[in-house]
C-alpha positions, 0 to 999 in steps of 0.5 A: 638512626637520624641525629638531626630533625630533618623537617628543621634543617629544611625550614631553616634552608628555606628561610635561607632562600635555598632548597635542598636534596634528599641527599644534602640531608643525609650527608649533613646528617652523616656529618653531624653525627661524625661531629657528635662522636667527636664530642663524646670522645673528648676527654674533657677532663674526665667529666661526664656533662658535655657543655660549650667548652666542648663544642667550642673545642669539636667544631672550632669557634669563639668562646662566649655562645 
């Protein structure tokens, strides 16, 4: 089952200038979904609500969305 909402990713890109393959979708959609299981498997300290911390922590970046 697809994670992401294609017809969005294909929008964005195309605001971007770019276009896209069938096959970029399902790789990027692979990939979202390998980053999502991460989040799920995070500890977190044991709390149940996935928040910023935790896609700060997965997918790498700065603290303050």
């Amino acid at each position: 089952m697809p994670v992401i909402k294609a017809s969005e990713v294909k929008r964005a890109i195309k605001e971007g200038g770019k276009r896209c393959s069938k096959e970029f979708i399902a790789a990027f959609d692979h990939q979202v979904t390998i980053k999502l299981q991460q989040c799920i498997k995070e500890h977190a300290g044991g709390k149940k609500t996935l928040d910023a911390g935790v896609a700060i922590l997965i997918f790498g970046g700065k603290r303050g969305i």
